[in-house]
KOLDRENPA-68894 format. One record per residue: residue number from 0; residue in three letters; x, y, z of N, C-alpha, C in turn. Coordinates in Angstrom, 1 decimal, padded with zeros to 4 digits. Layout:
N
MARRO    k    r   neast  nnorth     nup  caeast  canorth    caup   ceast  cnorth     cup
MARRO  NUM  ALA       X       Y       Z       X        Y       Z       X       Y       Z
...
// end
This chain:
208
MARRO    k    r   neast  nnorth     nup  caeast  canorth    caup   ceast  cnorth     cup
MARRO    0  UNK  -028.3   103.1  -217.2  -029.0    103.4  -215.9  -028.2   102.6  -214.8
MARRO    1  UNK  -028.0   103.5  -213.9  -027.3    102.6  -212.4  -028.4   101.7  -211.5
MARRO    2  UNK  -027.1   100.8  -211.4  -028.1    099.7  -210.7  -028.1   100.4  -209.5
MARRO    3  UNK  -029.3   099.9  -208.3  -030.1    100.1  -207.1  -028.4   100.0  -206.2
MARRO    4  UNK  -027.5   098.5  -206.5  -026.5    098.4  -205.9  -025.5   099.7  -206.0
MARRO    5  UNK  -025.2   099.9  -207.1  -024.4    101.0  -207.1  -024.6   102.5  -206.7
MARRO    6  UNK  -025.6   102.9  -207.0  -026.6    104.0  -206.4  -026.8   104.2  -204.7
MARRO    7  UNK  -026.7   103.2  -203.6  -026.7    103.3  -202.4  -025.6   102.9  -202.2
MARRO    8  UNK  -024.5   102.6  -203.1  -023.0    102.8  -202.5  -022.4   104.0  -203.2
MARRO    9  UNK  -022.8   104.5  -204.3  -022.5    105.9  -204.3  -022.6   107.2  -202.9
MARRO   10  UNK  -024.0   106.8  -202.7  -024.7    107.8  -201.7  -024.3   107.7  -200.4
MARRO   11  UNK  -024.5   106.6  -200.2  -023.7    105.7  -198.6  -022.3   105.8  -198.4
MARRO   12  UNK  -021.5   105.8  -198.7  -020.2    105.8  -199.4  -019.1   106.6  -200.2
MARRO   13  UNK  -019.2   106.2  -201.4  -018.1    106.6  -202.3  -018.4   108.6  -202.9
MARRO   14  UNK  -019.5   108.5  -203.0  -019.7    110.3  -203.2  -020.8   110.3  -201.7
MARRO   15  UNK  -020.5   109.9  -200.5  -021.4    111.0  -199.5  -021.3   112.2  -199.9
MARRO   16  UNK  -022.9   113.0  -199.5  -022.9    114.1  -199.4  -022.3   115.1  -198.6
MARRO   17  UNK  -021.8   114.5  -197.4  -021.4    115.1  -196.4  -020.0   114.8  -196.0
MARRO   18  UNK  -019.6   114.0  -196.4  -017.6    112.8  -196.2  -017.0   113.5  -197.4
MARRO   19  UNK  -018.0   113.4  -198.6  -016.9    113.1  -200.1  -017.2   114.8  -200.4
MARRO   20  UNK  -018.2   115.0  -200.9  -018.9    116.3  -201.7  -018.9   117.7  -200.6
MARRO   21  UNK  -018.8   117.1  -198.7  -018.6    118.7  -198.2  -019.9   119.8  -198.3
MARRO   22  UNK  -021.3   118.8  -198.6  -022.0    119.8  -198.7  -023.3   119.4  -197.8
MARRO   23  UNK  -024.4   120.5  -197.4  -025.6    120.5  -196.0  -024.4   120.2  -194.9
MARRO   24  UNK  -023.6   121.2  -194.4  -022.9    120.5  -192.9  -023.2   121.8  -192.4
MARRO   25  UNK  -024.3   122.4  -193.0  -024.6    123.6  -191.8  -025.3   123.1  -190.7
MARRO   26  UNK  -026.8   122.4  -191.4  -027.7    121.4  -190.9  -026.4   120.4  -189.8
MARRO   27  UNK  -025.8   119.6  -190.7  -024.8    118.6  -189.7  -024.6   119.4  -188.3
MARRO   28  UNK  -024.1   120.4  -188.5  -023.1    120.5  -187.2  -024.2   121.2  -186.4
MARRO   29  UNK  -025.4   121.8  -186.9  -026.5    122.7  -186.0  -026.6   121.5  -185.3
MARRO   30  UNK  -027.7   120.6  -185.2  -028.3    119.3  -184.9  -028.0   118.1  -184.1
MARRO   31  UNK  -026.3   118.3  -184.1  -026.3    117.0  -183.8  -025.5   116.6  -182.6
MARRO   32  UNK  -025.9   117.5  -181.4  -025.4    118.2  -180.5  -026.8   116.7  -179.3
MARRO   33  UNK  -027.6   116.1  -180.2  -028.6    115.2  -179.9  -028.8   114.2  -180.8
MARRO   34  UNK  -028.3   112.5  -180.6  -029.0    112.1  -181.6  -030.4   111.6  -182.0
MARRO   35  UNK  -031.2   111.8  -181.0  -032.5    111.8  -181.5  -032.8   113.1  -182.5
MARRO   36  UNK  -032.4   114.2  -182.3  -032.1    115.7  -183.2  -031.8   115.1  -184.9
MARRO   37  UNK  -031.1   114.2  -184.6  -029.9    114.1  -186.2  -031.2   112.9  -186.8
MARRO   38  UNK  -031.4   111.8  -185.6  -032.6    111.1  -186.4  -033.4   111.7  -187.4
MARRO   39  UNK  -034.1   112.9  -186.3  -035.3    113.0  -187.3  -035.5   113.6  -188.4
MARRO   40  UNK  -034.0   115.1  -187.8  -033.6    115.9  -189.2  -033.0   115.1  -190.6
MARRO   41  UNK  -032.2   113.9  -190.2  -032.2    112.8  -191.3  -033.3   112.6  -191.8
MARRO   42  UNK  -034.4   111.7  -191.1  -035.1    111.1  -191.6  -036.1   112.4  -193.0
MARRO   43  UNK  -036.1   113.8  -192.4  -036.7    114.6  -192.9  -036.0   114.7  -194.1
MARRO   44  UNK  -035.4   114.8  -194.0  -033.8    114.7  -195.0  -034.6   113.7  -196.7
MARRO   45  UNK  -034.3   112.7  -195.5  -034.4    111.5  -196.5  -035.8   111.4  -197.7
MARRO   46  UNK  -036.8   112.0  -196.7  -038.2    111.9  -197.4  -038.0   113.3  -198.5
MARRO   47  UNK  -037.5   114.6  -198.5  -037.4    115.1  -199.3  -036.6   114.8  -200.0
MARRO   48  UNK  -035.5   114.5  -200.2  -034.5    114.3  -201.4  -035.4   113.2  -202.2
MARRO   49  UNK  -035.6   112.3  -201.4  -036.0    111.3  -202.8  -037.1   111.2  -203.6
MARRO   50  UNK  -038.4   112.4  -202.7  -039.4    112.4  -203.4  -039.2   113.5  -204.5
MARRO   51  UNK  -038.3   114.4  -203.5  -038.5    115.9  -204.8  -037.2   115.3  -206.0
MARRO   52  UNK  -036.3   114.3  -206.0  -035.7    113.7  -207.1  -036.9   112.9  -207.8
MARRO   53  UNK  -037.7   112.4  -207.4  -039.0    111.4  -207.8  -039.2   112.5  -208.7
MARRO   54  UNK  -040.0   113.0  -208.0  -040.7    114.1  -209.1  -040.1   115.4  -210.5
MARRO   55  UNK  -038.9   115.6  -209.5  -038.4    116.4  -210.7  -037.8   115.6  -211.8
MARRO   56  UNK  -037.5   114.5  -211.3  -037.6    113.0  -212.6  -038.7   112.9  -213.3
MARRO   57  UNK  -039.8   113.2  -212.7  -041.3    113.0  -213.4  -041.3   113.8  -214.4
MARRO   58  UNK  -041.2   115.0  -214.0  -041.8    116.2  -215.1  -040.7   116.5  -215.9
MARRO   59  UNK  -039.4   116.2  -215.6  -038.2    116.4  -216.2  -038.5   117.0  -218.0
MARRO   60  UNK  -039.2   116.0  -218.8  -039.2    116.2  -220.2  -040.3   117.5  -220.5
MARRO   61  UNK  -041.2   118.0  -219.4  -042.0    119.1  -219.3  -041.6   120.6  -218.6
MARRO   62  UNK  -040.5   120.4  -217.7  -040.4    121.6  -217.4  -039.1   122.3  -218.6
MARRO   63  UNK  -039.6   123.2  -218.9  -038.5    124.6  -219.9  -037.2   124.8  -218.8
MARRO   64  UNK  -036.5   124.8  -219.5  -034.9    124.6  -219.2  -034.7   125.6  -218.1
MARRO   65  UNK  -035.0   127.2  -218.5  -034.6    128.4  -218.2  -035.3   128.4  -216.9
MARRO   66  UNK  -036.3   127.9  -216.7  -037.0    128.1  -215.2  -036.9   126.7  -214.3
MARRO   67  UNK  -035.7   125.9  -214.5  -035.9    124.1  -214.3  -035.9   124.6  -212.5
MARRO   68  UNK  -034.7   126.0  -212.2  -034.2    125.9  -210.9  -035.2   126.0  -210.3
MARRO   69  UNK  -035.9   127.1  -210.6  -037.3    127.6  -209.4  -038.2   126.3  -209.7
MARRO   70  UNK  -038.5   125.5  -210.7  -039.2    124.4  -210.7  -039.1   123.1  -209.1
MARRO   71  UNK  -037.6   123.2  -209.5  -037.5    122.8  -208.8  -037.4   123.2  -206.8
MARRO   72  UNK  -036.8   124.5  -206.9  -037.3    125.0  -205.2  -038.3   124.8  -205.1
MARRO   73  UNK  -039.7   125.1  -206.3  -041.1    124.8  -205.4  -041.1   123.1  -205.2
MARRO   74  UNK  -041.0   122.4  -206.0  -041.3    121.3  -205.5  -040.2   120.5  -204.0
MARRO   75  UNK  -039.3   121.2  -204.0  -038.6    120.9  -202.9  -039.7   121.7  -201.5
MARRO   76  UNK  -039.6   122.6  -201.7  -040.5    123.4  -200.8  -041.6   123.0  -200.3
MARRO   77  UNK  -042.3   122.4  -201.2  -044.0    121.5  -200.9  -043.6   120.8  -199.8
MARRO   78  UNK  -042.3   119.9  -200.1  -042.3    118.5  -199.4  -041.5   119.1  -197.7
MARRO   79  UNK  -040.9   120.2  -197.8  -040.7    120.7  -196.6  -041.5   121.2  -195.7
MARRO   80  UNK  -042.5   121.6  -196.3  -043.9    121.8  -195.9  -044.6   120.7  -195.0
MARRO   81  UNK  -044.8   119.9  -196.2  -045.5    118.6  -195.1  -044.4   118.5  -193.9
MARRO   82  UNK  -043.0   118.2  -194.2  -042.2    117.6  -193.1  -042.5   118.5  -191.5
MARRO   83  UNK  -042.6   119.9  -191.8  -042.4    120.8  -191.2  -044.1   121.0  -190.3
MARRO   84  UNK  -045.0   120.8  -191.2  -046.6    120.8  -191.1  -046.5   119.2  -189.5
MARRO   85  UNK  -045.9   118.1  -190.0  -046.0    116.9  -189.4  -045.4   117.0  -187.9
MARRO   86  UNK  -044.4   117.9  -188.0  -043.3    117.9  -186.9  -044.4   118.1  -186.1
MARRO   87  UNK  -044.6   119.6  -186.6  -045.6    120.6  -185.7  -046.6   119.8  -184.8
MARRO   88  UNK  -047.4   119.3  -186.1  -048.6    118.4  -185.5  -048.3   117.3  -184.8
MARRO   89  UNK  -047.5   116.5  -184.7  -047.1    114.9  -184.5  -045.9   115.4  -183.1
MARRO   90  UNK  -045.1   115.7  -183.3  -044.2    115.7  -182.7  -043.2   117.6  -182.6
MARRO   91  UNK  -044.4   118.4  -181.6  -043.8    119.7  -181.3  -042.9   120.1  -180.6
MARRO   92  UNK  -042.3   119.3  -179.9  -041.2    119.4  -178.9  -039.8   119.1  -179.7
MARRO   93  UNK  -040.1   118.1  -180.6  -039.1    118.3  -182.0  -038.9   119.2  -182.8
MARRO   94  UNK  -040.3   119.7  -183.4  -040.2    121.1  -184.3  -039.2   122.3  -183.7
MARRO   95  UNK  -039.8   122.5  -182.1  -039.2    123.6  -181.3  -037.5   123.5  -181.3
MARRO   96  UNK  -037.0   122.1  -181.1  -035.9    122.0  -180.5  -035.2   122.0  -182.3
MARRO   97  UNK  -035.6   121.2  -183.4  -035.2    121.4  -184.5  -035.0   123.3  -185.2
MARRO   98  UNK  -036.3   123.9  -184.7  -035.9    125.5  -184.9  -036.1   125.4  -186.5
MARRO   99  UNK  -035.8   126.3  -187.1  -035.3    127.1  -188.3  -034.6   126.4  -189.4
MARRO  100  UNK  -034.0   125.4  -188.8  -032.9    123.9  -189.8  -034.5   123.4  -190.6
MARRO  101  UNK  -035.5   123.1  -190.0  -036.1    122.3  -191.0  -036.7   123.0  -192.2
MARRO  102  UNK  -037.0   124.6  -191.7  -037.4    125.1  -192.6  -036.0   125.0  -194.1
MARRO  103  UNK  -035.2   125.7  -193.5  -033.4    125.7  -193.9  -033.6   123.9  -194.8
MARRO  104  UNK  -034.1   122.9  -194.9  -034.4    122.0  -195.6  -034.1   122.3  -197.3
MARRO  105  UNK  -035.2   123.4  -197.8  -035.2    123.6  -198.9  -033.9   124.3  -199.5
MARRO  106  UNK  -032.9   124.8  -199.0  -032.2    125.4  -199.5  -030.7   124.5  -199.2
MARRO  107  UNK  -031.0   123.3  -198.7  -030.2    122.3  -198.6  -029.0   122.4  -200.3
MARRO  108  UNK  -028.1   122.0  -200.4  -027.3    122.0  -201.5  -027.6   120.5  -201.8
MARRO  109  UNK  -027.1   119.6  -201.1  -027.5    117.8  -201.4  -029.0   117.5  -201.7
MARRO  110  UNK  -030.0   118.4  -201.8  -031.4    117.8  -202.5  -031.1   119.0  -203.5
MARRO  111  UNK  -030.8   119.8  -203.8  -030.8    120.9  -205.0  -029.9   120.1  -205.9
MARRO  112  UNK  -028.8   119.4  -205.4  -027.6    119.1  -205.7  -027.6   117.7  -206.8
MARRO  113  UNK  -028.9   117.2  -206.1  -029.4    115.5  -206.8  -030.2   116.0  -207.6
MARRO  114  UNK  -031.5   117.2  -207.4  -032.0    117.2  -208.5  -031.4   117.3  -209.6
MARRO  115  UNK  -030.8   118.2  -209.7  -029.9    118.7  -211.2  -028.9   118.0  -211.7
MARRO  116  UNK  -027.9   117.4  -210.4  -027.1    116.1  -211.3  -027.5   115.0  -211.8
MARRO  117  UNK  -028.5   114.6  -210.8  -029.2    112.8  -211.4  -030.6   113.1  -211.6
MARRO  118  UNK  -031.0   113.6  -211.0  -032.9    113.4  -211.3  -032.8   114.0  -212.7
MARRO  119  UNK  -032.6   115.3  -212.9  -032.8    116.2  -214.1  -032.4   115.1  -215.6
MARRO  120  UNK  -031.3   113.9  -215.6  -031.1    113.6  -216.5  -031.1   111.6  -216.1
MARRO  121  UNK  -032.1   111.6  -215.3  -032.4    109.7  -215.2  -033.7   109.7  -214.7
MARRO  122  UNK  -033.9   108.3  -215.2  -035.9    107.8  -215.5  -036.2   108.2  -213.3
MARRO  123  UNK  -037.4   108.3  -213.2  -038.1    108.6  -211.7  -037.6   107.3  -210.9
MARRO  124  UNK  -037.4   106.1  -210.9  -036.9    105.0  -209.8  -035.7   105.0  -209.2
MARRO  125  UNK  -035.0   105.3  -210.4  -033.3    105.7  -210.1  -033.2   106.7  -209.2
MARRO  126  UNK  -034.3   107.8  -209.5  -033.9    109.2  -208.6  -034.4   109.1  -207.9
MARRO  127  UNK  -035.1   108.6  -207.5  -035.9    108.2  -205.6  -034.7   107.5  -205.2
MARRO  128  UNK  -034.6   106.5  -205.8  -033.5    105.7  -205.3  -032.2   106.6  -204.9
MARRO  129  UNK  -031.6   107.2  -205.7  -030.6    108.5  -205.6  -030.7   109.2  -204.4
MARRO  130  UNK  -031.8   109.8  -204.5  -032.1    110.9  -203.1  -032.3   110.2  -202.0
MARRO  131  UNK  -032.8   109.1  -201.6  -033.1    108.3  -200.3  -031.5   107.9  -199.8
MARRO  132  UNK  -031.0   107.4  -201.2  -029.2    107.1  -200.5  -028.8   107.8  -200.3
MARRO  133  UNK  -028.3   109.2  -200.8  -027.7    110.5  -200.5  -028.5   110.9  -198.9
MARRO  134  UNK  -029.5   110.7  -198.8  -030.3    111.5  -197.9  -029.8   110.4  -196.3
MARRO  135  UNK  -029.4   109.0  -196.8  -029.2    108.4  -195.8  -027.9   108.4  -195.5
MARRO  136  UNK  -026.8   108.6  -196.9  -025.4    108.9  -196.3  -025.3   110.4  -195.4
MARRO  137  UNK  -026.3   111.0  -195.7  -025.9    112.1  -195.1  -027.0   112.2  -193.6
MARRO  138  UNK  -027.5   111.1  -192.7  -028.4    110.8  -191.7  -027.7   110.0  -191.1
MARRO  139  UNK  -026.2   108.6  -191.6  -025.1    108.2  -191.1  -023.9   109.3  -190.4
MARRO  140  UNK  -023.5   110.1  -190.8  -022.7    111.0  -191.0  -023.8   111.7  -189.4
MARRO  141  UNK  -024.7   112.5  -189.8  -025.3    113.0  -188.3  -025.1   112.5  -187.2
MARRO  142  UNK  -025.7   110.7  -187.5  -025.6    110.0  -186.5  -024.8   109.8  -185.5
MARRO  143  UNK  -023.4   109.6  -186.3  -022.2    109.5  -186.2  -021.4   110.4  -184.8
MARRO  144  UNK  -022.0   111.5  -185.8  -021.3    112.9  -184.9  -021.8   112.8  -183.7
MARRO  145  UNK  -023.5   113.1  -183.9  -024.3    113.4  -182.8  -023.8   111.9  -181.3
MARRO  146  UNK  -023.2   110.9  -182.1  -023.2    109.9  -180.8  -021.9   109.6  -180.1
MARRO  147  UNK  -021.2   110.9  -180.6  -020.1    111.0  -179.5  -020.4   112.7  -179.0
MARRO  148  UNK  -021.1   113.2  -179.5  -021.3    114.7  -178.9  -022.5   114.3  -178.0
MARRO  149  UNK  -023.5   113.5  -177.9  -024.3    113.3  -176.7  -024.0   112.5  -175.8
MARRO  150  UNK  -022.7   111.3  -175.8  -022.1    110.6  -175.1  -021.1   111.1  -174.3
MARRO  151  UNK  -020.2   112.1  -175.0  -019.5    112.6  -174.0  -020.2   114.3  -173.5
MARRO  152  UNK  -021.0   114.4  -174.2  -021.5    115.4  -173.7  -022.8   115.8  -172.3
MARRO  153  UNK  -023.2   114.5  -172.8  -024.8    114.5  -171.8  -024.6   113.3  -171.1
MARRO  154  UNK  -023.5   111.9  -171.0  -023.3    110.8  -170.9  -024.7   109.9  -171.1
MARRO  155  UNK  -025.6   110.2  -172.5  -026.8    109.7  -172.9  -026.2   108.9  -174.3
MARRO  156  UNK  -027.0   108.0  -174.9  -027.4    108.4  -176.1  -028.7   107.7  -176.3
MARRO  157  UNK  -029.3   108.6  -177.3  -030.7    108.7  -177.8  -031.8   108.9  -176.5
MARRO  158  UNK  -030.8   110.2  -175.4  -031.8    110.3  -174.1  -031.6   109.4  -173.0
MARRO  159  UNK  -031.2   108.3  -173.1  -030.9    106.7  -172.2  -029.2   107.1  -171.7
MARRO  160  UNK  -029.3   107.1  -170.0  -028.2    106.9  -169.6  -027.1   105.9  -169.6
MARRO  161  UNK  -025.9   106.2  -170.1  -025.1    105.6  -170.2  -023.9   105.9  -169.4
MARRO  162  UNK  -023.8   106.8  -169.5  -022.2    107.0  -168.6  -022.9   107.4  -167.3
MARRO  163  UNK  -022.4   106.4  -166.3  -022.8    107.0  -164.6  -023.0   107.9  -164.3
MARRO  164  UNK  -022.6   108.5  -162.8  -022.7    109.8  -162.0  -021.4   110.3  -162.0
MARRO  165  UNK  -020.2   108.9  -162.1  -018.8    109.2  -162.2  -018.4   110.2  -163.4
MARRO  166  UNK  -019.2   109.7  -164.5  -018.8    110.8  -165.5  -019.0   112.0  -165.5
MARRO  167  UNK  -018.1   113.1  -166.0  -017.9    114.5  -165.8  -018.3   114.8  -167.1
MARRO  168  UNK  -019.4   115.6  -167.1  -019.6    115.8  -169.3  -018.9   116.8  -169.6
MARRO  169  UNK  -018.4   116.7  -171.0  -017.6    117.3  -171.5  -018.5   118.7  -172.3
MARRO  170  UNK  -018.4   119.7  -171.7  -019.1    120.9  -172.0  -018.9   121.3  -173.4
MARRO  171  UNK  -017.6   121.5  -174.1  -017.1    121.5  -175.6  -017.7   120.6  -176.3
MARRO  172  UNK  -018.6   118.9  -175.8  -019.1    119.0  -177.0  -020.3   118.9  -177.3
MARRO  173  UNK  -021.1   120.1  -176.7  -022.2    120.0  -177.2  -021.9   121.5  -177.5
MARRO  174  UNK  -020.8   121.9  -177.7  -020.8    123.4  -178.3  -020.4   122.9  -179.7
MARRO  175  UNK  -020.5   124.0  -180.8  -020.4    123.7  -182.1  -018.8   123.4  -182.3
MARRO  176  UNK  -017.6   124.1  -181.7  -016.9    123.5  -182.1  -016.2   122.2  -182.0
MARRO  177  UNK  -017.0   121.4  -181.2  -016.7    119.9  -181.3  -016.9   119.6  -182.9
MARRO  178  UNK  -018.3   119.9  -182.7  -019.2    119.4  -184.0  -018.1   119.5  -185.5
MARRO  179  UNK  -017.3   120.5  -185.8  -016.4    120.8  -186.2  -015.5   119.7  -186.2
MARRO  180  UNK  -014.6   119.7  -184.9  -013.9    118.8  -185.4  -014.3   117.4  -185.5
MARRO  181  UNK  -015.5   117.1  -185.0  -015.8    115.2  -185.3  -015.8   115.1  -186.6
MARRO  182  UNK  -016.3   116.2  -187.4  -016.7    116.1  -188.6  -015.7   115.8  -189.5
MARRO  183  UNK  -014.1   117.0  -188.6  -013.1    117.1  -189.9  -012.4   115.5  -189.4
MARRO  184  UNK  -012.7   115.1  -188.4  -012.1    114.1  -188.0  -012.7   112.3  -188.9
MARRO  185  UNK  -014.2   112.7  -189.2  -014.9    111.7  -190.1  -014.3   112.0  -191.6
MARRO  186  UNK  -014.4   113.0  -191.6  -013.9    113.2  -193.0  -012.3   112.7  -193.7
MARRO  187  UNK  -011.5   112.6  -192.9  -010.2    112.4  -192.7  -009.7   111.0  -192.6
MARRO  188  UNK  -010.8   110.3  -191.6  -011.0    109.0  -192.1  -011.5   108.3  -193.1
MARRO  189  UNK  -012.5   109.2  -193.4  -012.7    108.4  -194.5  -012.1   108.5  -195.7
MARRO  190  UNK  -011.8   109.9  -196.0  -010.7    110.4  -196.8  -009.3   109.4  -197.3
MARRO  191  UNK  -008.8   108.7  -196.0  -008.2    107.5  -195.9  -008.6   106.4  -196.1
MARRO  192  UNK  -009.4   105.7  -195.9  -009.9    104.6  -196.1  -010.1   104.7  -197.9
MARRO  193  UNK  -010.8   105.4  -198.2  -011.3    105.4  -199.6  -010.2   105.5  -200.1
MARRO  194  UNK  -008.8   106.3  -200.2  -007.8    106.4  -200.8  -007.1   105.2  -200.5
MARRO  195  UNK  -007.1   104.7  -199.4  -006.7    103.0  -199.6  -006.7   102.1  -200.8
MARRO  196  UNK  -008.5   102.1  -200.6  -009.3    101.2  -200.9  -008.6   101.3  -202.9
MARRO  197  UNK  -008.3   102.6  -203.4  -008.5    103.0  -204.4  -006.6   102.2  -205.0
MARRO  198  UNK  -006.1   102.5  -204.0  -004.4    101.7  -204.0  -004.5   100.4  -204.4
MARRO  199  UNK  -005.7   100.0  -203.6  -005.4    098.4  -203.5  -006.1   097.7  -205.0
MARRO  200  UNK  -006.7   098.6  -205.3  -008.5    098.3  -206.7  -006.7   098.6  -207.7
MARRO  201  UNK  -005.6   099.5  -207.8  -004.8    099.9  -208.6  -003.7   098.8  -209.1
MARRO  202  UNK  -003.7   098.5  -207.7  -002.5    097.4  -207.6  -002.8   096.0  -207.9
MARRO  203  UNK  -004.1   095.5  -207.8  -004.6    094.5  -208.1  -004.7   094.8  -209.5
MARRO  204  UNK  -005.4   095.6  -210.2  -004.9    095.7  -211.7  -003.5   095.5  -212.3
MARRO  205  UNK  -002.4   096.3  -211.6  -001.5    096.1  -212.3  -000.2   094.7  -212.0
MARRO  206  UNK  -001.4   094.2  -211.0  -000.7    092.4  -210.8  -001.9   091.8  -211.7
MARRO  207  UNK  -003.0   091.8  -212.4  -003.4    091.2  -212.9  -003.0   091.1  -214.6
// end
């Protein structure tokens, strides 16, 4: 069983769902044109992956093999439900501006993606634990984007003016193809950095 450490540096880090693995960057680049947008579709993010890993860890030794997938959409589904039910209620001016992405939740690849590689085959703590990191590397990564697409785009971020009257906003990037390149441009970095990181783990072995 993976420790709690290793598990939120998998998720955070070393396999992001969105840097390493390439996958939910429909959701990424819809969203994050605002980062209060990327907050809360994260945050939504976060509460379904690790509960529907919770649970499909729970029942794991009960659900029949042949139907595990649809087991699992509904239980992903429930919990998009509430998220979606909450918005509505709690906060409607979010639902409206989130649109059709939250529903678009369930059919996420990074919570389908955890059920079946880690929940499906590790005890319920680990897979909470699993889906809340994954769900948070992939709510970094929004963040990320969304705070140079609303900075140079709206001269805000999180709504709060930052760039004066002098600044001229950059119309491209609150269109999707910024969103595009910040992304290929995060990815690239990190692509680098990690391949570093992996030279230096190589070289230290073979001086040791």
């Amino acid at each position: 069983m993976d420790s709690p450490k290793k598990i939120f540096r998998m998720g955070l880090w070393e396999d992001n769902p969105v840097l390493v693995q390439i996958i939910g960057i429909c959701s990424a680049l819809a969203v994050t044109n605002l980062m209060m947008n990327s907050l809360i579709m994260g945050i939504g993010l976060i509460f379904v992956t690790g509960l529907s890993s919770f649970t499909v860890s729970s029942i794991r030794t009960f659900t029949p093999k042949h139907i595990r997938m649809m087991v699992q959409v509904l239980i992903i589904a429930a919990y998009v439900i509430i998220v979606d039910i909450f918005l509505k209620a709690y906060m409607p001016e979010m639902s409206k501006a989130l649109g059709p992405y939250v529903g678009l939740i369930i059919t996420n690849c990074i919570i389908m993606g955890r059920a079946e590689a880690y929940a499906q085959q590790n005890p319920p703590i680990p897979s909470f634990l699993d889906g809340v990191a994954s769900g948070m590397g992939y709510t970094i990564v929004l963040l990320l984007i969304a705070f140079f697409r609303e900075l140079f785009g709206f001269g805000t971020v999180f709504g709060i003016k930052v760039l004066g009257d002098w600044w001229t906003p950059w119309t491209i990037m609150i269109m999707p193809p910024a969103a595009f390149f910040l992304l290929a441009v995060a990815i690239w970095i990190s692509k680098t950095i990690q391949d570093k990181e992996k030279d230096d783990k190589k070289g230290q072995v073979v001086n040791s």
